[in-house]
C-alpha positions as CSV (number, residue, x, y, z in Angstrom):
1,X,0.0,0.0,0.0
2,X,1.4,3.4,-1.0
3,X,2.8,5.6,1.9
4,X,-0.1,8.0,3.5
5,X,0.5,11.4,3.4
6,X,-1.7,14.6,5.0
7,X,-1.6,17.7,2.5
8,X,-3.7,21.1,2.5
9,X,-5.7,21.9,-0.4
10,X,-6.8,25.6,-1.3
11,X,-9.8,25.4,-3.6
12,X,-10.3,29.1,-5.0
13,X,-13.8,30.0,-7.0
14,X,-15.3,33.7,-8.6
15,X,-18.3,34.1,-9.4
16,X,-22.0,35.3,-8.1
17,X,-24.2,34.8,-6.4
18,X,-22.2,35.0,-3.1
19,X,-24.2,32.0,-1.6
20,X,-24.1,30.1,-4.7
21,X,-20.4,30.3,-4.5
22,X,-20.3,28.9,-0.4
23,X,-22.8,26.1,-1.9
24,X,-20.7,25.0,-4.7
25,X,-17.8,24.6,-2.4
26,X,-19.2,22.8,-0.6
27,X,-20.3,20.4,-3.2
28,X,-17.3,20.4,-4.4
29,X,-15.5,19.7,-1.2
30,X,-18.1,16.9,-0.7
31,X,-17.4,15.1,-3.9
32,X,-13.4,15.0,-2.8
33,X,-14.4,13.1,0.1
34,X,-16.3,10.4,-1.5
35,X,-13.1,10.0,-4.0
36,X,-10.9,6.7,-3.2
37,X,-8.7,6.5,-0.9
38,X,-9.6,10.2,0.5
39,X,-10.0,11.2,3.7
40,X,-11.0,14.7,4.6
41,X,-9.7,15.5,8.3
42,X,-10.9,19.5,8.3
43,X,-12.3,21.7,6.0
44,X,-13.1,25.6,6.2
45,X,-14.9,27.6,3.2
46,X,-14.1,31.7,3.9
47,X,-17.0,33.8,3.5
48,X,-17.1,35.5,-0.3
49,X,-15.6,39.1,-0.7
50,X,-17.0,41.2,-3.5
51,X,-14.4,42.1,-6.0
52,X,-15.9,44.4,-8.3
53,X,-19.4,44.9,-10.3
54,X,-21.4,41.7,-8.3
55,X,-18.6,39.3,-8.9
56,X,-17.7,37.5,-5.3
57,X,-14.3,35.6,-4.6
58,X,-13.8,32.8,-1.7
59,X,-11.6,30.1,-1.4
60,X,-11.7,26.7,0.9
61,X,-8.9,24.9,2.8
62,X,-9.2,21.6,2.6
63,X,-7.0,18.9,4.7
64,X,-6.7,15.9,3.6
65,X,-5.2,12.2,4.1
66,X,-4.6,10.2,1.2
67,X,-1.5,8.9,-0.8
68,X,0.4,10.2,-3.6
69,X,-1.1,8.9,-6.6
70,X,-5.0,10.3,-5.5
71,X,-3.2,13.3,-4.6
72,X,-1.9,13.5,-8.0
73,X,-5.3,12.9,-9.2
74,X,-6.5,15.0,-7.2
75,X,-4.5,17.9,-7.8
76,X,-5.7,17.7,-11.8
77,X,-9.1,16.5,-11.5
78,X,-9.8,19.7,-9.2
79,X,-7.1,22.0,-9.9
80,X,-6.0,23.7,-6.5
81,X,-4.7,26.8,-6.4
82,X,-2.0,25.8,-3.8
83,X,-1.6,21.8,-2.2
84,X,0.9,21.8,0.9
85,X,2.3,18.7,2.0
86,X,1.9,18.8,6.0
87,X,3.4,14.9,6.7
88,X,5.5,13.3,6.1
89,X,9.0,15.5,5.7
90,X,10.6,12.7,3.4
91,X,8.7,10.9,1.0
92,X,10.0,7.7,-0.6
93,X,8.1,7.4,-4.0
94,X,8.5,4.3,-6.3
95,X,8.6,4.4,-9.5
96,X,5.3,3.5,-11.1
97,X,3.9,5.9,-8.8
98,X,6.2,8.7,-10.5
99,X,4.8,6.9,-14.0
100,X,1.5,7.6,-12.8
101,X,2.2,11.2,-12.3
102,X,4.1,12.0,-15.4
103,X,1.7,10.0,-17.6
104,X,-1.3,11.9,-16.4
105,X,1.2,15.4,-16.5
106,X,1.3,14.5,-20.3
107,X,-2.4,13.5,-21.0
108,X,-3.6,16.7,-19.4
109,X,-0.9,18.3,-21.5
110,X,-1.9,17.1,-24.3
111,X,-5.7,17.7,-23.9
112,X,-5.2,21.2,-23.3
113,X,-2.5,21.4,-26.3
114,X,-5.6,20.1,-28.2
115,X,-7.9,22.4,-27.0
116,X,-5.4,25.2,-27.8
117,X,-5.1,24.5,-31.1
118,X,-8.4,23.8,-32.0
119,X,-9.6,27.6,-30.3
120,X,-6.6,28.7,-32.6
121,X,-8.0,27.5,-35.8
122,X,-11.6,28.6,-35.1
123,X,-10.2,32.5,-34.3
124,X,-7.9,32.0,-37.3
125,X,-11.4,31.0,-39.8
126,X,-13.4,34.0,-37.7
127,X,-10.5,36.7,-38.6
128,X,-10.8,35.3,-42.4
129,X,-14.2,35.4,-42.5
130,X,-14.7,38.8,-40.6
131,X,-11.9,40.4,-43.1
132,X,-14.2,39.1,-45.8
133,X,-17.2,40.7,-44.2
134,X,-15.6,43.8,-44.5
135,X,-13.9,43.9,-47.7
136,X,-17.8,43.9,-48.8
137,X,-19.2,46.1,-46.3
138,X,-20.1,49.6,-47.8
139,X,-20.3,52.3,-45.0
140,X,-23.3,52.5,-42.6
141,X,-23.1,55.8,-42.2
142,X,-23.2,56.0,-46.2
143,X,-26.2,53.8,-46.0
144,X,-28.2,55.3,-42.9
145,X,-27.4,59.3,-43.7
146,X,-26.7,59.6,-47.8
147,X,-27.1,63.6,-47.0
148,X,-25.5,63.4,-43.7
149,X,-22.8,65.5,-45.5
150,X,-24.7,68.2,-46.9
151,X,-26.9,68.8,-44.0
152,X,-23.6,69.4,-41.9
153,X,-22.1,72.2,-45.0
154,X,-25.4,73.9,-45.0
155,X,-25.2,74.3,-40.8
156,X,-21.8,75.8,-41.2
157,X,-22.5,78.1,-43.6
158,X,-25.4,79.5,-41.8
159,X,-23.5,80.3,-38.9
160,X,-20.6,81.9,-40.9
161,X,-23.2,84.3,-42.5
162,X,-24.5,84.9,-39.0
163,X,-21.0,86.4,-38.1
């Protein structure tokens, strides 16, 4: 059985409504305890701060016992903002457990490197198209106010008269 180890984890969140935030957090914290081989020893979800225009921020600090793989698991299946090792000092890891790390590092890597390149390609088709949109466009303001123009010359030579 792999060495047990207690770690902190800091769970951050944005968003609004301020309750809705405390409630999700708590789901969320809730779900982490019903993963394998996770233990939650103490938990404490701050109260939300508004940041600006409605929009709350809070965070949770979650203490956990587990082992090094779940941790691992853990740490990319709910993206911490910060994980602290509390015990032990020294960890002796084996091998496969560091292959189960590194191997999940590079299949997360590789999703999001997916994911990258397939937002890239869609904003690359958008700027095409959108540069065609307006090779073709003839002005609005040609369109809405043909005599825009003349309505303006007229003003101006009305009030140069006047002086």
């Amino acid at each position: 059985m792999a060495e047990k180890l207690n770690a902190i984890l800091m769970l951050e969140v944005i968003g609004k409504p301020a309750d809705y935030l405390k409630q999700a957090l708590g789901e969320l914290i809730e779900k982490m305890g019903k993963e394998k081989d996770v233990k939650i020893i103490k938990k404490t979800i701050a109260e939300p701060k508004i940041l600006e225009q409605g929009i709350f921020s809070t965070f949770a600090e979650i203490e956990i016992e587990t082992n090094m793989q779940t941790l691992t698991l853990l740490t990319f299946g709910y993206m911490p903002s910060h994980v602290d090792i509390i015990t032990p000092e020294e960890l002796k890891i084996r091998n496969s457990e560091l292959n189960v790390f590194f191997n999940e590092l590079a299949r997360k890597l590789h999703q999001y490197d997916e994911i990258a390149k397939a937002l890239m390609m869609e904003r690359d088709m958008l700027v095409h198209q959108l540069k065609q949109v307006q090779g073709n466009a003839v002005r609005v303001e040609e369109i809405a106010m043909p005599s825009e123009g003349k309505v303006k010359k007229e003003a101006r030579k009305k009030k140069s008269k006047k002086k």
